[in-house]
Backbone as XML, in Angstrom:
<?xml version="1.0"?>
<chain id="A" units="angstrom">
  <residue number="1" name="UNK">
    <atom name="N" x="2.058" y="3.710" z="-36.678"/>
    <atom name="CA" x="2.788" y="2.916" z="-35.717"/>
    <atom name="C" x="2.192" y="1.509" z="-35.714"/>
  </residue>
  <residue number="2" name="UNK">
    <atom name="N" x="3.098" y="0.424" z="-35.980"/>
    <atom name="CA" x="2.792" y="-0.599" z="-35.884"/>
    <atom name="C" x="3.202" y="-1.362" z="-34.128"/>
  </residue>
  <residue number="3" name="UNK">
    <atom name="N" x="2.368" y="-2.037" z="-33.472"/>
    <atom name="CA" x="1.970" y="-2.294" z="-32.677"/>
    <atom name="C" x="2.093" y="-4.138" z="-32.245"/>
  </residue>
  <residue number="4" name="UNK">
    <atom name="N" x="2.854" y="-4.432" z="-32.055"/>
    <atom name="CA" x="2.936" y="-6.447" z="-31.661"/>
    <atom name="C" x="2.385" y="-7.037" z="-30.762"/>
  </residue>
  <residue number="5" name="UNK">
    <atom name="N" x="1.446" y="-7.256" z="-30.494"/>
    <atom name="CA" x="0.561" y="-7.768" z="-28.922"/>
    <atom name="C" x="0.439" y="-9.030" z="-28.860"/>
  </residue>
  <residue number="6" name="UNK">
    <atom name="N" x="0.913" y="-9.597" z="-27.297"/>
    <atom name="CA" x="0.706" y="-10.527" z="-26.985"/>
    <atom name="C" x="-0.402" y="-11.370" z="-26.991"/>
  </residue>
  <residue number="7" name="UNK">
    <atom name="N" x="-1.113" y="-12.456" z="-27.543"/>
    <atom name="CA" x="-2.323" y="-12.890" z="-27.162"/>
    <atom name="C" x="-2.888" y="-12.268" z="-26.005"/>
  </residue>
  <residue number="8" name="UNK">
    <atom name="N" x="-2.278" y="-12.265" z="-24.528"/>
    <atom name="CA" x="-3.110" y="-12.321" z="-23.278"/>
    <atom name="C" x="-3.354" y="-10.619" z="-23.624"/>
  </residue>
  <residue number="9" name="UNK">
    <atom name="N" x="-2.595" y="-9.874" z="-24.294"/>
    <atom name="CA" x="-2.767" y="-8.512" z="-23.943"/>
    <atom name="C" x="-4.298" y="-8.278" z="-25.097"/>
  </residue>
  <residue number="10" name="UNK">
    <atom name="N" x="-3.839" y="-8.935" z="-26.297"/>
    <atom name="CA" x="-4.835" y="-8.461" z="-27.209"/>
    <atom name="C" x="-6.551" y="-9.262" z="-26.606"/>
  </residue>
  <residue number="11" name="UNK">
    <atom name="N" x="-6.760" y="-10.194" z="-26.100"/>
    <atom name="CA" x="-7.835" y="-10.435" z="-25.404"/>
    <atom name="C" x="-8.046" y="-9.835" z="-24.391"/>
  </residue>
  <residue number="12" name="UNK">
    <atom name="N" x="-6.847" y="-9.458" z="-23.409"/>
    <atom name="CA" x="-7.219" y="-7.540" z="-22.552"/>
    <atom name="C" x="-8.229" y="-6.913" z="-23.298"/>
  </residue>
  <residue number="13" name="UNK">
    <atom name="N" x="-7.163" y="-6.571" z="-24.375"/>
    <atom name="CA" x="-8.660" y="-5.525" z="-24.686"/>
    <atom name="C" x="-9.571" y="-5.720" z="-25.548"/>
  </residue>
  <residue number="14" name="UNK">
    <atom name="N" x="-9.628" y="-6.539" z="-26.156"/>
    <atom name="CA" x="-11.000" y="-6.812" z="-26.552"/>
    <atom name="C" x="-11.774" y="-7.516" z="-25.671"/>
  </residue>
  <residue number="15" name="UNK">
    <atom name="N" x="-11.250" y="-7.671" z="-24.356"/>
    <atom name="CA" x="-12.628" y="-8.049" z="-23.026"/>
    <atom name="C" x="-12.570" y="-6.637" z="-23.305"/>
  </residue>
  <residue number="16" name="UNK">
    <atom name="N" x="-11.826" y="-5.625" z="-22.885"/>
    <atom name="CA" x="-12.525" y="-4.438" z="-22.016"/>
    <atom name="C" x="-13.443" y="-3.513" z="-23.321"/>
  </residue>
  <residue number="17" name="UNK">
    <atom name="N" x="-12.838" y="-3.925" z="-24.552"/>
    <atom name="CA" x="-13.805" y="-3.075" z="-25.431"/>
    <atom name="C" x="-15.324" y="-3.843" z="-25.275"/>
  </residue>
  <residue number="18" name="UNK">
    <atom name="N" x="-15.487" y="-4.940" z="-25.624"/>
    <atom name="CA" x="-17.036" y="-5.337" z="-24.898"/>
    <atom name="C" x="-17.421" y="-4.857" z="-23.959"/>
  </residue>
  <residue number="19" name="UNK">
    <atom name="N" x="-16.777" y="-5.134" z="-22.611"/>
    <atom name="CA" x="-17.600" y="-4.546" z="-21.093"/>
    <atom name="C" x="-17.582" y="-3.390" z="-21.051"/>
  </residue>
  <residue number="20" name="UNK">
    <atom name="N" x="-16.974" y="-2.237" z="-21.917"/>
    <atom name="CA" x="-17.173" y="-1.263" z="-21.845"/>
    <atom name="C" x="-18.064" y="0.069" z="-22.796"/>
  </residue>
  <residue number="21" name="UNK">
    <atom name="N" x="-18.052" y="-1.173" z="-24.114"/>
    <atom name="CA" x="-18.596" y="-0.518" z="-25.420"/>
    <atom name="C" x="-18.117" y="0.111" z="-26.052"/>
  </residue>
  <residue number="22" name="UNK">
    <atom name="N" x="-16.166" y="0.582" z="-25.889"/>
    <atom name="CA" x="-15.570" y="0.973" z="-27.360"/>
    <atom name="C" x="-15.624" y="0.314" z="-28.330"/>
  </residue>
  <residue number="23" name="UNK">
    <atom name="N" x="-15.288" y="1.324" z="-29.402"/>
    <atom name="CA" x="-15.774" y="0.786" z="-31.152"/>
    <atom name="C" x="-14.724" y="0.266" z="-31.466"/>
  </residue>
  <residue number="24" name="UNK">
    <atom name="N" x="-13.411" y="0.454" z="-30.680"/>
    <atom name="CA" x="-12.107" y="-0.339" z="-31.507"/>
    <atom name="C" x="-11.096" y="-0.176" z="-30.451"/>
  </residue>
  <residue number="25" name="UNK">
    <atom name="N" x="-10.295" y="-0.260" z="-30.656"/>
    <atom name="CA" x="-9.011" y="-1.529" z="-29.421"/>
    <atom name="C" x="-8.122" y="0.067" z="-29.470"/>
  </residue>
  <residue number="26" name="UNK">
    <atom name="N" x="-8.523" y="1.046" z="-30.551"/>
    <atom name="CA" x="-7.876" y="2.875" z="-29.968"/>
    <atom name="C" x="-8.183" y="3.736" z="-29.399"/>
  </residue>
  <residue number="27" name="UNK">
    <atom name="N" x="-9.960" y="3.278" z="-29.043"/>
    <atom name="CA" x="-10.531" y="3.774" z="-27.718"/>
    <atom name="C" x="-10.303" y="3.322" z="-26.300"/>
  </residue>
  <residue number="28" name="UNK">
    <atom name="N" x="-10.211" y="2.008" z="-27.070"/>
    <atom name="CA" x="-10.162" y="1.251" z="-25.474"/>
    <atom name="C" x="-8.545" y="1.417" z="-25.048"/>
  </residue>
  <residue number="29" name="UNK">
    <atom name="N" x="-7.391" y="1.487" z="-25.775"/>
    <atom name="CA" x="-6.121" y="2.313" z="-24.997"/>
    <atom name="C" x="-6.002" y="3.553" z="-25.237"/>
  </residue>
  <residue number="30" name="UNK">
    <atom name="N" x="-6.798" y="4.520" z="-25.806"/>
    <atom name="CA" x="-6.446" y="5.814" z="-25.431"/>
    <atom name="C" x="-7.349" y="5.893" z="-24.089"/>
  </residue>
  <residue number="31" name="UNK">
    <atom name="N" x="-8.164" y="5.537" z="-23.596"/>
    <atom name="CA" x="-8.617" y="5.522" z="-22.386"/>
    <atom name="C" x="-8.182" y="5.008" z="-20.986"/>
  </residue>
  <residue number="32" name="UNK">
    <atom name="N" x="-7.505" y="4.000" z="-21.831"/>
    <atom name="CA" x="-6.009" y="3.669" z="-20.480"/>
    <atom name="C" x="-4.912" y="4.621" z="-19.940"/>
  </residue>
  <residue number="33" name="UNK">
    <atom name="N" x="-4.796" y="5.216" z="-21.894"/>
    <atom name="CA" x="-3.652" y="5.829" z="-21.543"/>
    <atom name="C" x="-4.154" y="6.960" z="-21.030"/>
  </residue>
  <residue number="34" name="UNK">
    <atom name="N" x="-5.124" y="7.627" z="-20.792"/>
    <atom name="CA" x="-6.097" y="8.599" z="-20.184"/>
    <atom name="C" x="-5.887" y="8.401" z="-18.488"/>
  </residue>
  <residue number="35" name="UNK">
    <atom name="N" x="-6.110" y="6.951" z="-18.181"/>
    <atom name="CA" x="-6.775" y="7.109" z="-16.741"/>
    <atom name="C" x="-5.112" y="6.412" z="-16.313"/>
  </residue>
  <residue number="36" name="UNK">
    <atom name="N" x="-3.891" y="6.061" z="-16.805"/>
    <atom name="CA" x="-2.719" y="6.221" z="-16.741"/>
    <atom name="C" x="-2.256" y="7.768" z="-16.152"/>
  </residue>
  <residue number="37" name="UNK">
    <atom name="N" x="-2.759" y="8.260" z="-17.078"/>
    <atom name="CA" x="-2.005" y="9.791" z="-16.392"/>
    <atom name="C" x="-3.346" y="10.157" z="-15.710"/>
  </residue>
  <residue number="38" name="UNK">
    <atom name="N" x="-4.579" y="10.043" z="-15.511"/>
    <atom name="CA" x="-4.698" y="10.601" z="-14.364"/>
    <atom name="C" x="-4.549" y="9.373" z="-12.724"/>
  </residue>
  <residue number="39" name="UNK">
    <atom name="N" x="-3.664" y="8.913" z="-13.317"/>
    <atom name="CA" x="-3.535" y="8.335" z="-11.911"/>
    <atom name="C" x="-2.200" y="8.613" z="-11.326"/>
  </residue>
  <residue number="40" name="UNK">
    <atom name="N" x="-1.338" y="8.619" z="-12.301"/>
    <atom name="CA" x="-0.168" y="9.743" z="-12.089"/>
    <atom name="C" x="0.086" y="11.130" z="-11.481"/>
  </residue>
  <residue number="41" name="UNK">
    <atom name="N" x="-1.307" y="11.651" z="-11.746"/>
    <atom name="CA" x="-1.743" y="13.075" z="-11.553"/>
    <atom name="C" x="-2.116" y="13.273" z="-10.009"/>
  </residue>
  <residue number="42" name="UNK">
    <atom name="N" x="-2.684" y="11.852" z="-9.384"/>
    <atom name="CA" x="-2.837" y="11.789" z="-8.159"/>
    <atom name="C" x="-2.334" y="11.004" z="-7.261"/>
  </residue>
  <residue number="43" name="UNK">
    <atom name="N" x="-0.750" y="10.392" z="-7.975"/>
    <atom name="CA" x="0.439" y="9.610" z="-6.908"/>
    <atom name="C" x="0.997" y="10.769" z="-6.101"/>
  </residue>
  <residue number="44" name="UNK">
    <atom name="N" x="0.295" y="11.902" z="-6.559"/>
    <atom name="CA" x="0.876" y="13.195" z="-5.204"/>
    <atom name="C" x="0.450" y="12.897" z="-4.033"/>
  </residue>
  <residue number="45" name="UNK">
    <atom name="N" x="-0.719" y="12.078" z="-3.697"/>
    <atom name="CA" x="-1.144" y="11.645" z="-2.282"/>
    <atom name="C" x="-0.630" y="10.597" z="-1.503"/>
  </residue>
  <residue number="46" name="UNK">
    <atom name="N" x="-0.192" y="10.699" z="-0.522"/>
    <atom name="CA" x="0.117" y="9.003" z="0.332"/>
    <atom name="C" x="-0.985" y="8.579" z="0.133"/>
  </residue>
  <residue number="47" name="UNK">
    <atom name="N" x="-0.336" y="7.328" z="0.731"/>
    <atom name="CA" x="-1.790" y="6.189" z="0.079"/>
    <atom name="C" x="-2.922" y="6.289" z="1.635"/>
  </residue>
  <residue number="48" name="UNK">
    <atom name="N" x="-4.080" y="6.657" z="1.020"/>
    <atom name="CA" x="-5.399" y="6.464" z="2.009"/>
    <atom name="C" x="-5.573" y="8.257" z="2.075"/>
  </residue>
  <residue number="49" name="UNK">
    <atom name="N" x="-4.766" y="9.107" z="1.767"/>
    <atom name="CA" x="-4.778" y="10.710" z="1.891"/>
    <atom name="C" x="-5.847" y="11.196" z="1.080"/>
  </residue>
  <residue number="50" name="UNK">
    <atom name="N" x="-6.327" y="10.689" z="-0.616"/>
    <atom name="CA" x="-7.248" y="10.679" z="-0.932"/>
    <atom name="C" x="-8.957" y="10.820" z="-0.551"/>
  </residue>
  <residue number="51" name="UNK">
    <atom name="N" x="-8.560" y="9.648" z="-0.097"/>
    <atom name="CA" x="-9.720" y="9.051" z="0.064"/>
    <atom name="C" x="-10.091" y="9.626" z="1.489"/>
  </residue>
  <residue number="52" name="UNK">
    <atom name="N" x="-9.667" y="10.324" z="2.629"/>
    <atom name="CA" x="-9.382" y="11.022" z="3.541"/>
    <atom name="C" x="-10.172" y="12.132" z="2.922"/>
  </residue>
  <residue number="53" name="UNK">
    <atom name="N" x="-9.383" y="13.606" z="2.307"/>
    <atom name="CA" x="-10.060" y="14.076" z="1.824"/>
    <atom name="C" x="-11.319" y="14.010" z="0.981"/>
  </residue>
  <residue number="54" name="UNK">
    <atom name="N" x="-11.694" y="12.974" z="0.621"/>
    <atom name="CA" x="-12.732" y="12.972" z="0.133"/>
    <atom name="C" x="-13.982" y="12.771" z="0.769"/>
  </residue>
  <residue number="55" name="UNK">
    <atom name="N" x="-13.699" y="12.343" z="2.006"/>
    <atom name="CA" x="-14.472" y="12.321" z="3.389"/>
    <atom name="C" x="-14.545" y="13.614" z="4.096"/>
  </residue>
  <residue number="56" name="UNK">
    <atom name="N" x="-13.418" y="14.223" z="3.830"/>
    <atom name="CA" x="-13.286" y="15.391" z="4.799"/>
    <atom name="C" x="-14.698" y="16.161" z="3.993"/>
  </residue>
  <residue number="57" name="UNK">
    <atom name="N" x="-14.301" y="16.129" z="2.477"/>
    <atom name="CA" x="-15.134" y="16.883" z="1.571"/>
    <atom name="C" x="-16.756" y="16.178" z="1.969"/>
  </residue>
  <residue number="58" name="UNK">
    <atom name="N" x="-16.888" y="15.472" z="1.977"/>
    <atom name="CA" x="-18.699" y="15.133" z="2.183"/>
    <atom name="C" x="-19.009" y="15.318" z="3.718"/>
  </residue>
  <residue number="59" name="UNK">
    <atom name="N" x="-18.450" y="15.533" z="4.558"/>
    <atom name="CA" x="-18.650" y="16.060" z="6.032"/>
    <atom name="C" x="-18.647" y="17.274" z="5.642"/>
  </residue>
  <residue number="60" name="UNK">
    <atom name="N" x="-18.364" y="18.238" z="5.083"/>
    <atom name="CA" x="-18.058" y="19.460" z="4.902"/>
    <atom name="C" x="-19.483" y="20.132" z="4.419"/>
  </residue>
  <residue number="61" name="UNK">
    <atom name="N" x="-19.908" y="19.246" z="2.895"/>
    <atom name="CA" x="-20.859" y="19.649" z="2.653"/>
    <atom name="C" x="-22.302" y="19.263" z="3.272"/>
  </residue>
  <residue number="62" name="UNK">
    <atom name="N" x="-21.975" y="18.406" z="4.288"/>
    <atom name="CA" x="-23.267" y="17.980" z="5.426"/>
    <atom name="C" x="-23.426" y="19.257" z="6.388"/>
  </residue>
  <residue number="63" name="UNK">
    <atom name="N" x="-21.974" y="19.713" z="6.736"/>
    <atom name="CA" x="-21.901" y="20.794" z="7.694"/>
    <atom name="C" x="-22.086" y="22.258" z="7.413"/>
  </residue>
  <residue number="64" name="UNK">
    <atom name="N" x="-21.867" y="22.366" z="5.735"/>
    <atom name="CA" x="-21.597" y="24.327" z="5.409"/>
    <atom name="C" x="-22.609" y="24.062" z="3.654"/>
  </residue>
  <residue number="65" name="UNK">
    <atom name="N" x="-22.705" y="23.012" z="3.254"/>
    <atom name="CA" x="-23.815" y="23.328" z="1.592"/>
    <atom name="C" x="-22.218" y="22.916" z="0.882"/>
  </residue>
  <residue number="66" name="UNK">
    <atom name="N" x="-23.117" y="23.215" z="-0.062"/>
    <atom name="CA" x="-22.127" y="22.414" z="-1.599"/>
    <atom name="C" x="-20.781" y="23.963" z="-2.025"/>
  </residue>
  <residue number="67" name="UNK">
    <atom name="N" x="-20.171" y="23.468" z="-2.448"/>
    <atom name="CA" x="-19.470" y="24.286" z="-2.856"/>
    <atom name="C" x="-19.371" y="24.845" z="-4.684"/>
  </residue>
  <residue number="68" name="UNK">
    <atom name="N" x="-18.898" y="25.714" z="-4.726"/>
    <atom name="CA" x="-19.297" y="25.517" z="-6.305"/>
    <atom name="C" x="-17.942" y="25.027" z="-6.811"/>
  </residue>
  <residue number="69" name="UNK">
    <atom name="N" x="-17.185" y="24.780" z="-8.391"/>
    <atom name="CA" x="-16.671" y="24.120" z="-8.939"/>
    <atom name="C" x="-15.697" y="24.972" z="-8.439"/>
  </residue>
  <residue number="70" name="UNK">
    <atom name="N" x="-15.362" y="26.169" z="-8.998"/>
    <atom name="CA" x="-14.279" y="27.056" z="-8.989"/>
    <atom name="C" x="-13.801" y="26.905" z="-7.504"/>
  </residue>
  <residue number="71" name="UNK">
    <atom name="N" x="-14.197" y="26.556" z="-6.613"/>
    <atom name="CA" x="-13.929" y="26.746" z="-5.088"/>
    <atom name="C" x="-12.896" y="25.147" z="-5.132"/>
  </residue>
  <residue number="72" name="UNK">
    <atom name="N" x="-13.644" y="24.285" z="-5.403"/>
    <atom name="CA" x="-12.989" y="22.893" z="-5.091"/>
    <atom name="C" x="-11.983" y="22.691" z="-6.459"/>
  </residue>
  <residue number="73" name="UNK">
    <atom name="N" x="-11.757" y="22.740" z="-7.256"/>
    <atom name="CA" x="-10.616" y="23.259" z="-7.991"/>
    <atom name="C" x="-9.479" y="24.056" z="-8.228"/>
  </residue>
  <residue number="74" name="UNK">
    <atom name="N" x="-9.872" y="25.157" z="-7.520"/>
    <atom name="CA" x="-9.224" y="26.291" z="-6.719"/>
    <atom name="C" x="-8.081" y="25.642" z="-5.659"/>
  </residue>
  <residue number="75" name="UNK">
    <atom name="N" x="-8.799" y="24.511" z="-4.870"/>
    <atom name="CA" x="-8.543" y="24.503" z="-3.457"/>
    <atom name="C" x="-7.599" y="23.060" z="-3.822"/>
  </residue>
  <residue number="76" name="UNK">
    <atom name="N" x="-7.875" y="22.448" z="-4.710"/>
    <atom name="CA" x="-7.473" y="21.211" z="-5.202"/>
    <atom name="C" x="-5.995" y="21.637" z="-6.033"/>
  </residue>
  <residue number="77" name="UNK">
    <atom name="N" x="-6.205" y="22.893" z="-6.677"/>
    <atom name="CA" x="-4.869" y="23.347" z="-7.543"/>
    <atom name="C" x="-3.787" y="23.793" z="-6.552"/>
  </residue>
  <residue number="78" name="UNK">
    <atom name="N" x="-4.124" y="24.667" z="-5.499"/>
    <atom name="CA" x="-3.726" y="25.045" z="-4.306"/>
    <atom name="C" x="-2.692" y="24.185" z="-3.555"/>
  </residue>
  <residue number="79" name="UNK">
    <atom name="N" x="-3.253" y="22.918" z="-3.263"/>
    <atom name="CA" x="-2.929" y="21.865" z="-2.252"/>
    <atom name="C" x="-1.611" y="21.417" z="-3.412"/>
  </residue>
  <residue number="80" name="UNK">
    <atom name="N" x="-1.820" y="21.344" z="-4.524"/>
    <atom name="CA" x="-0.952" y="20.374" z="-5.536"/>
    <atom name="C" x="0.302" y="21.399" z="-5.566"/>
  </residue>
  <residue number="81" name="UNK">
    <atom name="N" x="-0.004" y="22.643" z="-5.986"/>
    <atom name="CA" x="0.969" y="23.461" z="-6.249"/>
    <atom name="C" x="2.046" y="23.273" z="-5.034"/>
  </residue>
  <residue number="82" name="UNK">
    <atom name="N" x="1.203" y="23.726" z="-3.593"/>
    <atom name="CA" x="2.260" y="23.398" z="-2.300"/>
    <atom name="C" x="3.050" y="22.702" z="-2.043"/>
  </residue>
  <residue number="83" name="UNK">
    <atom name="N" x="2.439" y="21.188" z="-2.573"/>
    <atom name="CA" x="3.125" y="19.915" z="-2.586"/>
    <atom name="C" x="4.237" y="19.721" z="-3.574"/>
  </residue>
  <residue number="84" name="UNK">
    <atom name="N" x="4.265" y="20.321" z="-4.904"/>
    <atom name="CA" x="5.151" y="20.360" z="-5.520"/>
    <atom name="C" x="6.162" y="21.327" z="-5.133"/>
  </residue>
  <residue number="85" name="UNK">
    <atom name="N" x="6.053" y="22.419" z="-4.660"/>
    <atom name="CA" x="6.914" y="23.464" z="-4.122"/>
    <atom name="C" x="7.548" y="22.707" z="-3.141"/>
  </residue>
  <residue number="86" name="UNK">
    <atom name="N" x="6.965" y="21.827" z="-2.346"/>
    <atom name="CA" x="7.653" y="21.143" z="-0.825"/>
    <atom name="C" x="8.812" y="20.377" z="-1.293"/>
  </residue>
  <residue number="87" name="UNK">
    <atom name="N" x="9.070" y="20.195" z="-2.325"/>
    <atom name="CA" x="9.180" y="19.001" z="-2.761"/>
    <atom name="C" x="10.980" y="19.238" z="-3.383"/>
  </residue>
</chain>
């Protein structure tokens, strides 16, 4: 696939391959296109709902200990599934 980039885009990424230390301009957009879908993955939240839970979650573990992975993944797959069912 051939590819046509704008000046401003192709100095995009070759800033972000410096500040970040990819080896070439297909790390530095497969990593976009990476944190693209996971940001997609979490437009399931109103905005500030996030970041809410993620508070709820560090009060939680001040109040009851850490949880292990399978629990908060579990509980995270849970919430998503509902939301898509609501939907």
């Amino acid at each position: 696939m051939v590819v046509n980039l704008s000046p401003e885009t192709h100095q995009l990424i070759e800033k972000r391959m410096k500040a970040s230390g990819f080896a070439s301009a297909d790390e530095a957009i497969r990593a976009a296109l990476l944190s693209w879908e996971q940001a997609e993955a979490f437009d399931e939240f109103a905005p500030g709902e996030l970041e809410a839970l993620i508070a709820e979650g560090e009060e939680s573990l001040k109040r009851d200990g850490p949880l292990t992975h399978e629990e908060v993944f579990g509980a995270l797959r849970a919430e998503l599934d509902a939301r898509r069912q609501s939907k």
